[in-house]
The first five atom37 places (N, CA, C, CB, O) and aatype in JSON, in Angstrom:
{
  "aatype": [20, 20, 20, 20, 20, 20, 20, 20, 20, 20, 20, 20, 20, 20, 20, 20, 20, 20, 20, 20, 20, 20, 20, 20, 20, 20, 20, 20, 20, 20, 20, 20, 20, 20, 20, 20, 20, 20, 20, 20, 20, 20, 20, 20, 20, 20, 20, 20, 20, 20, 20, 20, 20, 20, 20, 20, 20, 20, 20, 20, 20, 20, 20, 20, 20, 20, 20, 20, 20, 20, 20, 20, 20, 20, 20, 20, 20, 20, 20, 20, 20, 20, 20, 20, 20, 20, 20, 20, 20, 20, 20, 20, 20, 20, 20, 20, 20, 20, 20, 20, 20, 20, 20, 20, 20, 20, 20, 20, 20, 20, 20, 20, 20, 20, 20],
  "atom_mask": [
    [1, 1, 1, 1, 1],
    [1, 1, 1, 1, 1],
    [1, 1, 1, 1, 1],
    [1, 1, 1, 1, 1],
    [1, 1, 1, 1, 1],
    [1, 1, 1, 1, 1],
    [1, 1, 1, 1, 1],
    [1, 1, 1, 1, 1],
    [1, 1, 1, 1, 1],
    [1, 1, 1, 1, 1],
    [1, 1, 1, 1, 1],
    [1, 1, 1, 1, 1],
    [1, 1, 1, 1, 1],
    [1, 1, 1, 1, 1],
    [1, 1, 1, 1, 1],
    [1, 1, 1, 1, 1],
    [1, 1, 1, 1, 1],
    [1, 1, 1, 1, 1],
    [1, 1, 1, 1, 1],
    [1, 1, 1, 1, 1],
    [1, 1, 1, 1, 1],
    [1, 1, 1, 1, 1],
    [1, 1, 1, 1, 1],
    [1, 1, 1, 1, 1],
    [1, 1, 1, 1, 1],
    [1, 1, 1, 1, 1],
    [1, 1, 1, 1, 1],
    [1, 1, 1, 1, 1],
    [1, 1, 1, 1, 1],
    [1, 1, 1, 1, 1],
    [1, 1, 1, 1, 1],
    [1, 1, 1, 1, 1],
    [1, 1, 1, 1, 1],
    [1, 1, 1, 1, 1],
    [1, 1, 1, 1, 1],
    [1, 1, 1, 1, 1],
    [1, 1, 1, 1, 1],
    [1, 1, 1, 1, 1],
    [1, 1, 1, 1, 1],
    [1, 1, 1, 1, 1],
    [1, 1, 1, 1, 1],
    [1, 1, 1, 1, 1],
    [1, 1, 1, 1, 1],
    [1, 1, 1, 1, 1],
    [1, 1, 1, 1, 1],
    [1, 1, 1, 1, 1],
    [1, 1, 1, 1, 1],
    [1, 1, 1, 1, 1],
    [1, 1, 1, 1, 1],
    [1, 1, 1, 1, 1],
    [1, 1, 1, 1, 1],
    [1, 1, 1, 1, 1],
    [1, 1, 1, 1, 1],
    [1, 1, 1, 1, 1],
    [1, 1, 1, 1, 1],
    [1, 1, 1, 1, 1],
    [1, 1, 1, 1, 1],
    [1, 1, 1, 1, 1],
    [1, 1, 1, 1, 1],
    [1, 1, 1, 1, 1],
    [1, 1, 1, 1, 1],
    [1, 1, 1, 1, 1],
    [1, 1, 1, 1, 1],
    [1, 1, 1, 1, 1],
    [1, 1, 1, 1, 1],
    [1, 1, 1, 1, 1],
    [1, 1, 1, 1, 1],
    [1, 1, 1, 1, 1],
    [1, 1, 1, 1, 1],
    [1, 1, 1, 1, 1],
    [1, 1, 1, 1, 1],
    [1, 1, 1, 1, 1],
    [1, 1, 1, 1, 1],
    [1, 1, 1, 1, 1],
    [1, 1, 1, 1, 1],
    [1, 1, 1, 1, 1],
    [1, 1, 1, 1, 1],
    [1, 1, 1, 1, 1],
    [1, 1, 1, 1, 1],
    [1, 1, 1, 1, 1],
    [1, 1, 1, 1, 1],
    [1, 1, 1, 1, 1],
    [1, 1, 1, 1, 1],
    [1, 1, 1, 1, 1],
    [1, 1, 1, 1, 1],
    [1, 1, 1, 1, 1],
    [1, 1, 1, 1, 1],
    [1, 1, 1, 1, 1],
    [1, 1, 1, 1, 1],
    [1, 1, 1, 1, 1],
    [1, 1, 1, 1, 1],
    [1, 1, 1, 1, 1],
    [1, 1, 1, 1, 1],
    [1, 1, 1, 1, 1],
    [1, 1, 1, 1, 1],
    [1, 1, 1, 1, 1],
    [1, 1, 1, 1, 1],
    [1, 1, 1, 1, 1],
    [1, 1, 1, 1, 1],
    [1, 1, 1, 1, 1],
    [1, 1, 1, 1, 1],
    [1, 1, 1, 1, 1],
    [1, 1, 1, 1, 1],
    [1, 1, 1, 1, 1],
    [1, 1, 1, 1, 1],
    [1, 1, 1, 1, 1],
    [1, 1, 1, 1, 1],
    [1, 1, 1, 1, 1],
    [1, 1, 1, 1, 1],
    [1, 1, 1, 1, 1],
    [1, 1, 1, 1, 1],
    [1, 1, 1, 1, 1],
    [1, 1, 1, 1, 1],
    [1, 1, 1, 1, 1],
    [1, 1, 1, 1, 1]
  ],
  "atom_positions": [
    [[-1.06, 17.27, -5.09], [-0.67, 16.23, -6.01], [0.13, 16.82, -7.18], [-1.9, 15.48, -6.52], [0.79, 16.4, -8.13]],
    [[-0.13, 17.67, -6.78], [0.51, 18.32, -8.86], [1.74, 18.92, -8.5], [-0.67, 19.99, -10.0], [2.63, 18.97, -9.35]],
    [[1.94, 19.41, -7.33], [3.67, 19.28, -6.58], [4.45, 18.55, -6.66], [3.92, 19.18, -5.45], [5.55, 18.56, -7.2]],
    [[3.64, 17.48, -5.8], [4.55, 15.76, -6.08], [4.45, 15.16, -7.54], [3.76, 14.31, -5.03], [4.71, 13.96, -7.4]],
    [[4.26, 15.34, -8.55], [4.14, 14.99, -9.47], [4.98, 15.53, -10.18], [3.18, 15.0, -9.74], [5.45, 14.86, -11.1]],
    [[5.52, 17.2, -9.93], [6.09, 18.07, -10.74], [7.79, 17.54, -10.57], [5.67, 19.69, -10.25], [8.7, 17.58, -11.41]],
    [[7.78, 17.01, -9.04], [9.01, 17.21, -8.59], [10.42, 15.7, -8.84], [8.57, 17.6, -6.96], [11.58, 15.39, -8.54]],
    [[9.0, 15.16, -9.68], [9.55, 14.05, -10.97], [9.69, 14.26, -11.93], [9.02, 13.1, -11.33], [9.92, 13.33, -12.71]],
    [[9.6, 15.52, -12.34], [9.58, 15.43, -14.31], [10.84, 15.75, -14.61], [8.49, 16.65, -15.33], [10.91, 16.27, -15.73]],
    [[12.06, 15.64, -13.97], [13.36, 15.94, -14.52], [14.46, 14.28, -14.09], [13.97, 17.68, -13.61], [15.67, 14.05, -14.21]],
    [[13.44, 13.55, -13.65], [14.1, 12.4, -13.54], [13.43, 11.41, -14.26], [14.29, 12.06, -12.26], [12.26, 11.06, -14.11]],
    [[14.77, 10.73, -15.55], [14.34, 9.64, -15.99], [13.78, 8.27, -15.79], [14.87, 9.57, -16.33], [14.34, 7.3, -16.27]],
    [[12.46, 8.16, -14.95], [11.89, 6.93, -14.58], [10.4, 7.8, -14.46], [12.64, 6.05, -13.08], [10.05, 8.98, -14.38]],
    [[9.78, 6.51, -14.49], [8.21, 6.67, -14.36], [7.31, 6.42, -13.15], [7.68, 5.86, -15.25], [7.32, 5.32, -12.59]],
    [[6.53, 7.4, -12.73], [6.47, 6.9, -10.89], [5.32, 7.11, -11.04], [7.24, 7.73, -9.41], [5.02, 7.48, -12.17]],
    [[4.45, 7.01, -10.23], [2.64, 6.81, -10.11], [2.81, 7.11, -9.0], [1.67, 5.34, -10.34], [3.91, 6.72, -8.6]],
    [[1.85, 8.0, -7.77], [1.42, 8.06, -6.4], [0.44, 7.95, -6.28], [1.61, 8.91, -5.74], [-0.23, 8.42, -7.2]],
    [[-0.32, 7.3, -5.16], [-0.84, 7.3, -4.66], [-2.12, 8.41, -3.67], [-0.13, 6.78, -4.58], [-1.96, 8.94, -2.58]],
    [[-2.9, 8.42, -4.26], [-3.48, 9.33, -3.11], [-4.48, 8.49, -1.67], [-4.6, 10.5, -4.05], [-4.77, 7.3, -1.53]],
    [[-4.79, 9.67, -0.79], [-5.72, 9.16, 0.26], [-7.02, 8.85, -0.08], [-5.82, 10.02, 1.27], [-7.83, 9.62, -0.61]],
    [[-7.28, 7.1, 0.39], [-8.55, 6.54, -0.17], [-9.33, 6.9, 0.6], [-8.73, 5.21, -0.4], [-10.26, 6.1, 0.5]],
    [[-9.58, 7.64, 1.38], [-10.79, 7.76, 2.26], [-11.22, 9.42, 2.82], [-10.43, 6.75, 3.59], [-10.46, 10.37, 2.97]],
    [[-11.98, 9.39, 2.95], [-13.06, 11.3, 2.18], [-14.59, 10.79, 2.59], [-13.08, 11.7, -0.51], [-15.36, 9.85, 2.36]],
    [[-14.54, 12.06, 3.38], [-16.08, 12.2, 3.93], [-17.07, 12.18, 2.78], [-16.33, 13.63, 4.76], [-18.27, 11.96, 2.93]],
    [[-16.48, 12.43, 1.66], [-17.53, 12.81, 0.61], [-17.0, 12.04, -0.83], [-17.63, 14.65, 0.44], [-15.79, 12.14, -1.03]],
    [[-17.58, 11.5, -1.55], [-17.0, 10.98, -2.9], [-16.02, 11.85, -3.6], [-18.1, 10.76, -3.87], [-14.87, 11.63, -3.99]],
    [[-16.92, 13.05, -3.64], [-15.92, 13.84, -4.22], [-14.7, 14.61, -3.63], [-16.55, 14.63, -4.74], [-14.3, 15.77, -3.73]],
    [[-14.31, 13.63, -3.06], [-13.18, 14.11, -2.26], [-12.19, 13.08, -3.43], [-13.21, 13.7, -0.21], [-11.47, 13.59, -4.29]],
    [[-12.34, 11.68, -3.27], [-11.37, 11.13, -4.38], [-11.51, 11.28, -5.69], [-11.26, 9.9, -4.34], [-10.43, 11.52, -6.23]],
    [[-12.44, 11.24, -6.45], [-12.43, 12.12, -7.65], [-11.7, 13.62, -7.68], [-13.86, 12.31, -7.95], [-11.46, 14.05, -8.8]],
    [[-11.48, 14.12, -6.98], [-10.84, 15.59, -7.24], [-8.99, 14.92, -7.28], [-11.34, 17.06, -5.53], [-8.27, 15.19, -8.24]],
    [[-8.62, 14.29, -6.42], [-7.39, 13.34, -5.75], [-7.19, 12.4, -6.94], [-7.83, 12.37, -4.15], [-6.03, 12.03, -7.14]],
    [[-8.34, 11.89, -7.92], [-7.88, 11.08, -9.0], [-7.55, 11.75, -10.07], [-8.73, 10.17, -9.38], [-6.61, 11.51, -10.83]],
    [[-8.73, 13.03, -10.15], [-8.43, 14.25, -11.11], [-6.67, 15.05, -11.43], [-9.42, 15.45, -10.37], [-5.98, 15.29, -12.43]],
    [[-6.54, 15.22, -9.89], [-5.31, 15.69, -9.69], [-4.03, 15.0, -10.02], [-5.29, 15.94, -8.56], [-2.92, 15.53, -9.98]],
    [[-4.31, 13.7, -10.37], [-3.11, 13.32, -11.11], [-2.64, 11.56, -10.47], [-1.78, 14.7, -10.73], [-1.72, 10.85, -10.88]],
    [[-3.56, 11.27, -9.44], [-3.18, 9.95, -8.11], [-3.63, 9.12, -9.18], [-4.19, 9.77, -6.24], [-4.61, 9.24, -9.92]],
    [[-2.46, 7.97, -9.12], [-2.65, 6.92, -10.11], [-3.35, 5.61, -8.98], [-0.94, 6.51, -10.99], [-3.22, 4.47, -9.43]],
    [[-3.87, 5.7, -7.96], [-4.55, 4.91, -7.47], [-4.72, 5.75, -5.88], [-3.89, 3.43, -7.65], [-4.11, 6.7, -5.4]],
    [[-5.82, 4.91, -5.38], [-5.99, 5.0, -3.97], [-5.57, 4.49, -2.86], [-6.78, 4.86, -3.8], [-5.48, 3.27, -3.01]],
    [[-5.19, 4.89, -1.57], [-4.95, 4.01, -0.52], [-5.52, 4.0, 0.71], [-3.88, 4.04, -0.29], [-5.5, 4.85, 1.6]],
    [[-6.08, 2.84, 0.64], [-6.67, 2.73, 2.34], [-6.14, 2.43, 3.36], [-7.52, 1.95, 2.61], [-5.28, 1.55, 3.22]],
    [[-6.28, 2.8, 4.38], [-5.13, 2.42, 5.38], [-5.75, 2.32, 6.61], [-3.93, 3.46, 5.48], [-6.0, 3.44, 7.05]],
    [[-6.16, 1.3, 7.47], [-6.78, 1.67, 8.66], [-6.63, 2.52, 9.68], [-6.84, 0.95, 9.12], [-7.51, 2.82, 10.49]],
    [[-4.79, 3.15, 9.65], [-4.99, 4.14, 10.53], [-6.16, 5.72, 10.13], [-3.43, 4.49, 10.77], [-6.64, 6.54, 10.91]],
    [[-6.27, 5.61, 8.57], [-7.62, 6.42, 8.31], [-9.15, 6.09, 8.35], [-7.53, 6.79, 7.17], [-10.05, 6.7, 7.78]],
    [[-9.25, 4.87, 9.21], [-10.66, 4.3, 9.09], [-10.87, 3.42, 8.28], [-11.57, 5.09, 8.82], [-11.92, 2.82, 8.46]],
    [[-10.24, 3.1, 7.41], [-10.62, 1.7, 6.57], [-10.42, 0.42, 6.98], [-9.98, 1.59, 5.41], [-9.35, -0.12, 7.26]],
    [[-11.86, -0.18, 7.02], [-11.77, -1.64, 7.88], [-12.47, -2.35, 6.65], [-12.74, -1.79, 9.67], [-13.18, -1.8, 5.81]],
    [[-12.13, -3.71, 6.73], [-11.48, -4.32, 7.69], [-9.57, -4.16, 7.21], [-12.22, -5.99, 7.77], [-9.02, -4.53, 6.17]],
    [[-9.27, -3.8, 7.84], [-7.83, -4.19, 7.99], [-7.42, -5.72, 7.93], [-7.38, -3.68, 9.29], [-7.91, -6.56, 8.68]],
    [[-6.3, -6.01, 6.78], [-5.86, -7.49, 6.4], [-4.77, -7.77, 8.1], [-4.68, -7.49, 4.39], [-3.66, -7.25, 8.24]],
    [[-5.39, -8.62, 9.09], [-4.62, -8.76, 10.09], [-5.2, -10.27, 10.66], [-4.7, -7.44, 11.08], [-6.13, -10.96, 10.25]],
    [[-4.26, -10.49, 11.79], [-5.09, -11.7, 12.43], [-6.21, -11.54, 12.77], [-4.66, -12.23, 13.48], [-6.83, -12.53, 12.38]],
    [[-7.04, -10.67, 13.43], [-7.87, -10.67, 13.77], [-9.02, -10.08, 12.79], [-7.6, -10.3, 14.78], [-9.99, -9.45, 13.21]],
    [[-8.8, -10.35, 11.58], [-10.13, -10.49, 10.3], [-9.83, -11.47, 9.6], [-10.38, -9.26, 9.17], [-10.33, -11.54, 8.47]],
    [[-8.68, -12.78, 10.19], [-9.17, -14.33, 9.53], [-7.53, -14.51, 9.14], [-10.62, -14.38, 7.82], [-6.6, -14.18, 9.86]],
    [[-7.45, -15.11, 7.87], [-6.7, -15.68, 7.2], [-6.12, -15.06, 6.24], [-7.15, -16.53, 6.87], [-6.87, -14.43, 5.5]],
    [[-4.63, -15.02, 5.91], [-4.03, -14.86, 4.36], [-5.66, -15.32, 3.49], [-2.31, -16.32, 3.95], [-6.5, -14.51, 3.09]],
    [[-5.72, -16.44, 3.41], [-6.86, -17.51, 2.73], [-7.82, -16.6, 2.5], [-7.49, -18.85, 3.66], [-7.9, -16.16, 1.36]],
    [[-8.6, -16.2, 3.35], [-9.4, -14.8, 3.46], [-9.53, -13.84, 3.18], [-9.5, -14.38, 4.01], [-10.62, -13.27, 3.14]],
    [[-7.99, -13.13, 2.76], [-8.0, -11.84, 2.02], [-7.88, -12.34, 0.26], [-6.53, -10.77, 2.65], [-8.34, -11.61, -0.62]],
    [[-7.37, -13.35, 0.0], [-6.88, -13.28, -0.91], [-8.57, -14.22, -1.9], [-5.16, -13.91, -0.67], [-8.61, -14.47, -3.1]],
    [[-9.56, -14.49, -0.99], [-10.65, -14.92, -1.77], [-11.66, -13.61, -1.91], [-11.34, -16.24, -1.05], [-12.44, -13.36, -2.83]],
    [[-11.42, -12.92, -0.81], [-11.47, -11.32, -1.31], [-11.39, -10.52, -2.28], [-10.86, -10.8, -0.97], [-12.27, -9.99, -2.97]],
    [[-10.23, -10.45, -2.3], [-9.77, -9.71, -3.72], [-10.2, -10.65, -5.12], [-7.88, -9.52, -3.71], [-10.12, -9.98, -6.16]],
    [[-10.6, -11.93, -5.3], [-11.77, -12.18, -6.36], [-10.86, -11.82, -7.73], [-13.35, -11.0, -6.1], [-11.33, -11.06, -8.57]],
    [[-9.44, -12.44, -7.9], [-8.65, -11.95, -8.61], [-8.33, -10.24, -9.12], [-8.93, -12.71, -9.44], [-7.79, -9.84, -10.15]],
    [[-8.85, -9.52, -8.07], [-8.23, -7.56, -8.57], [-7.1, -7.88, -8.64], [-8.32, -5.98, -7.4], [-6.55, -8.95, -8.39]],
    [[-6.58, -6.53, -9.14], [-5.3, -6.11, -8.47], [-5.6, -5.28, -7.61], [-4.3, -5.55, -9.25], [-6.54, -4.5, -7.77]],
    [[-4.9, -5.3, -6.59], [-4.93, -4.68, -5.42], [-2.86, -4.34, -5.19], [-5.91, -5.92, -4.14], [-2.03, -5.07, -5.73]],
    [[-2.54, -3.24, -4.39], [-1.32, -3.52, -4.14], [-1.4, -3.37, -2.53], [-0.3, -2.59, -4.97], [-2.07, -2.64, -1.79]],
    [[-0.46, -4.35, -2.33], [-0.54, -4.22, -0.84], [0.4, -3.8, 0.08], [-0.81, -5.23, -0.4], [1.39, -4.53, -0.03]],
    [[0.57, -2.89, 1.0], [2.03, -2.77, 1.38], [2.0, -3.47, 2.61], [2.63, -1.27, 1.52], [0.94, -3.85, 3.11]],
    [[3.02, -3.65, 3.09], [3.59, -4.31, 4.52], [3.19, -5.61, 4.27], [2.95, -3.72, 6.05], [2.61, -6.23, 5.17]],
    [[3.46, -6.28, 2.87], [3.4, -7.95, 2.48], [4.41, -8.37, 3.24], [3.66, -8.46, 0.85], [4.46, -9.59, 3.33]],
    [[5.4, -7.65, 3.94], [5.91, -8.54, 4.26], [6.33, -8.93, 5.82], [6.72, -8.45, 3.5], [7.41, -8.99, 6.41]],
    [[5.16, -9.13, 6.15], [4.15, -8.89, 7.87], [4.85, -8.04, 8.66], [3.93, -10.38, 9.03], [4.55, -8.36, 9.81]],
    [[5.45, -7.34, 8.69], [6.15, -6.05, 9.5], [4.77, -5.41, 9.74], [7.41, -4.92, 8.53], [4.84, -4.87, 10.84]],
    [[3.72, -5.26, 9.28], [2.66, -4.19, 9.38], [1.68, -4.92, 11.01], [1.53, -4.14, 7.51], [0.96, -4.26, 11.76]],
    [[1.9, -5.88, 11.08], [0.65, -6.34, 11.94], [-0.02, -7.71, 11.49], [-0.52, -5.2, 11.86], [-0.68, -8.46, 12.21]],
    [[0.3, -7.89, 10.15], [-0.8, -8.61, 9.29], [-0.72, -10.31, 9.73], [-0.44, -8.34, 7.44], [-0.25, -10.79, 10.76]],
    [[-1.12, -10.76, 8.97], [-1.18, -12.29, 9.54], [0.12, -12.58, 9.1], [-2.41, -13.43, 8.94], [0.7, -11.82, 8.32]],
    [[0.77, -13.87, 9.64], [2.22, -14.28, 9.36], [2.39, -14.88, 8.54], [2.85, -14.87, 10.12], [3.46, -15.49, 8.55]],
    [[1.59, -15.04, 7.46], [1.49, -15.47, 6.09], [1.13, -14.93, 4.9], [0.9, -16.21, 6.08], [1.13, -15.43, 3.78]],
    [[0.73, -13.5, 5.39], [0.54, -12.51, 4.24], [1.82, -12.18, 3.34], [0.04, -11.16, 4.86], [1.78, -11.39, 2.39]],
    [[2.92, -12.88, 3.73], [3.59, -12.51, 1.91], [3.29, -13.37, 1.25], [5.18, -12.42, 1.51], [3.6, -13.01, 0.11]],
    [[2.62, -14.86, 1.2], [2.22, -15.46, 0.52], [1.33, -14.68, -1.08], [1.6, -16.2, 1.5], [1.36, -15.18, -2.2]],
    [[0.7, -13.55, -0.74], [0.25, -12.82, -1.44], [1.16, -12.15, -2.48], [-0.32, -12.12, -0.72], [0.7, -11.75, -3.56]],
    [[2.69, -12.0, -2.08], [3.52, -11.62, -3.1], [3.74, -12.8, -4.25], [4.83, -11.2, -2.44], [4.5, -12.58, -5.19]],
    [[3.18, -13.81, -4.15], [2.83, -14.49, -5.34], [1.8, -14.94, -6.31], [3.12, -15.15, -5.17], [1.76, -16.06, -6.84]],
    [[1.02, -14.02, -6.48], [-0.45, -13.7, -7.08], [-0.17, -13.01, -7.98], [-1.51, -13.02, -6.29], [0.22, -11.88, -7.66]],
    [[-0.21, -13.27, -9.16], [0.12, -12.24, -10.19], [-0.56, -10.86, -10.46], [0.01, -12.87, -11.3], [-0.26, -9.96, -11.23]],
    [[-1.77, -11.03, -9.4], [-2.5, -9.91, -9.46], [-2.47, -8.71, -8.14], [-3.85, -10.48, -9.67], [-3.25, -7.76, -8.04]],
    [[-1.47, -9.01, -7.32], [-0.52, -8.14, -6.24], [0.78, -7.96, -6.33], [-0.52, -8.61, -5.03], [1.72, -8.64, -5.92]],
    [[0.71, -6.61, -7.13], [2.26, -6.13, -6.9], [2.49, -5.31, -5.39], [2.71, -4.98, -8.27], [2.01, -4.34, -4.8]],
    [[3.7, -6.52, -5.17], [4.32, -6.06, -3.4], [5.37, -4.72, -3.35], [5.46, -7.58, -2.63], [6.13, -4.25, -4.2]],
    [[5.13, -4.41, -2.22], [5.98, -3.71, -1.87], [6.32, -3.21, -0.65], [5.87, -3.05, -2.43], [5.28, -3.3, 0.0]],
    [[7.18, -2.72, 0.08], [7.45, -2.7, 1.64], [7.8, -1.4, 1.82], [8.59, -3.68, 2.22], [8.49, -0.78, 1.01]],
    [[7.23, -0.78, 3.18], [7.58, 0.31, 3.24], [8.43, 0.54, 4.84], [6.3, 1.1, 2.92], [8.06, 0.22, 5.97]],
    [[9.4, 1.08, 4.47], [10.41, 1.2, 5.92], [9.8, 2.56, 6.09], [12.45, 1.16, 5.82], [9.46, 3.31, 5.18]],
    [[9.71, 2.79, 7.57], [9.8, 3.97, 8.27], [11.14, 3.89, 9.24], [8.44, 4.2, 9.06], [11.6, 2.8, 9.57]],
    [[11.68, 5.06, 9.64], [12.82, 5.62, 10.81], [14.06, 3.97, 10.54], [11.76, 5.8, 13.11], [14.88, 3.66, 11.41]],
    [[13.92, 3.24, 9.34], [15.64, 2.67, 9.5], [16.4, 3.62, 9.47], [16.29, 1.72, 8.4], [16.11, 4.74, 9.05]],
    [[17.8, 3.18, 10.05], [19.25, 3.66, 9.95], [19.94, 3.08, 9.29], [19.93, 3.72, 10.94], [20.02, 1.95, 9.76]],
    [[20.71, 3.2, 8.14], [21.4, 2.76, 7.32], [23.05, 1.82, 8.5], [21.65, 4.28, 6.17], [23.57, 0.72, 8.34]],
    [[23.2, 2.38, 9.05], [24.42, 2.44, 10.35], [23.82, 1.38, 11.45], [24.6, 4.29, 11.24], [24.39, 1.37, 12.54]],
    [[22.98, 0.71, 11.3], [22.23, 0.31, 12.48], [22.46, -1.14, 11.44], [20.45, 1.18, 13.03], [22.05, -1.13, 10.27]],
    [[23.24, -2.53, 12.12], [22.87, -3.81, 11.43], [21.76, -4.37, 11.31], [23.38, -4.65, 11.82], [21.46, -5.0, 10.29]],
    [[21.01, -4.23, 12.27], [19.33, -4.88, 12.6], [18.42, -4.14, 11.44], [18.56, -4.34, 14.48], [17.59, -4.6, 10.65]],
    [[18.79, -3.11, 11.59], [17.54, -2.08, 10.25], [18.27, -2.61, 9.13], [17.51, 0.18, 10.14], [17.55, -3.58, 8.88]],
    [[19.35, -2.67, 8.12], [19.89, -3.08, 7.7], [19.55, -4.83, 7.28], [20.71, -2.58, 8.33], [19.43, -5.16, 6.1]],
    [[19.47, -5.48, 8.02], [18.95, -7.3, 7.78], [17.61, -6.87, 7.75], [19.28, -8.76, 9.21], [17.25, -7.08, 6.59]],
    [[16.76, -6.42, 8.33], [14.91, -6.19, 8.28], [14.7, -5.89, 7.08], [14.11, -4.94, 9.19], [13.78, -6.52, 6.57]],
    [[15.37, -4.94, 6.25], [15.27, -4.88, 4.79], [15.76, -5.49, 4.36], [15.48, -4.07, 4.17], [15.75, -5.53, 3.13]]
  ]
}
């Protein structure tokens, strides 16, 4: 963490990362929050269930969940799997969205319109 952290301090903007929410042991994220991670992330390909998808219910469902947090969520904008109404969640003042591309081509029109 203190790599990725370093390898911002000569650029004017302010960035926060993320570390890995999930550790055999507590003190696995306390050391990861210590180190500088301005939040956690769970991700089911690391074991964190339930995963926000069709098959654990409803947009409706996650979002009586979260019990007004903030939470941030990525792949709001159902590219991930999620239900086909999960960007609805990008309008909750208490979820800041955001999308994450893997392997687009800038040269490719289709990758290009998906973003």
């Amino acid at each position: 963490m203190k790599l990725v952290l370093q390898t911002t301090d000569d650029l004017p903007l302010n960035f926060g990362f993320t570390g890995k929410g999930s550790t055999a042991k507590p003190e696995g994220l306390h050391d990861i929050v210590r180190a500088g991670a301005m939040g956690l992330k769970l991700h089911e390909d690391w074991g964190a269930l339930m995963l926000q998808s069709t098959i654990s219910g409803f947009v409706e469902h996650t979002i009586a969940a979260l019990k007004g947090r903030t939470i941030h969520i990525y792949l709001s904008e159902g590219a991930g799997g999620h239900a086909p109404d999960i960007i609805k969640v990008c309008g909750l003042k208490n979820v800041p969205p955001s999308m994450v591309c893997h392997h687009l081509d800038k040269d490719i029109p289709e990758d290009v319109s998906f973003v």
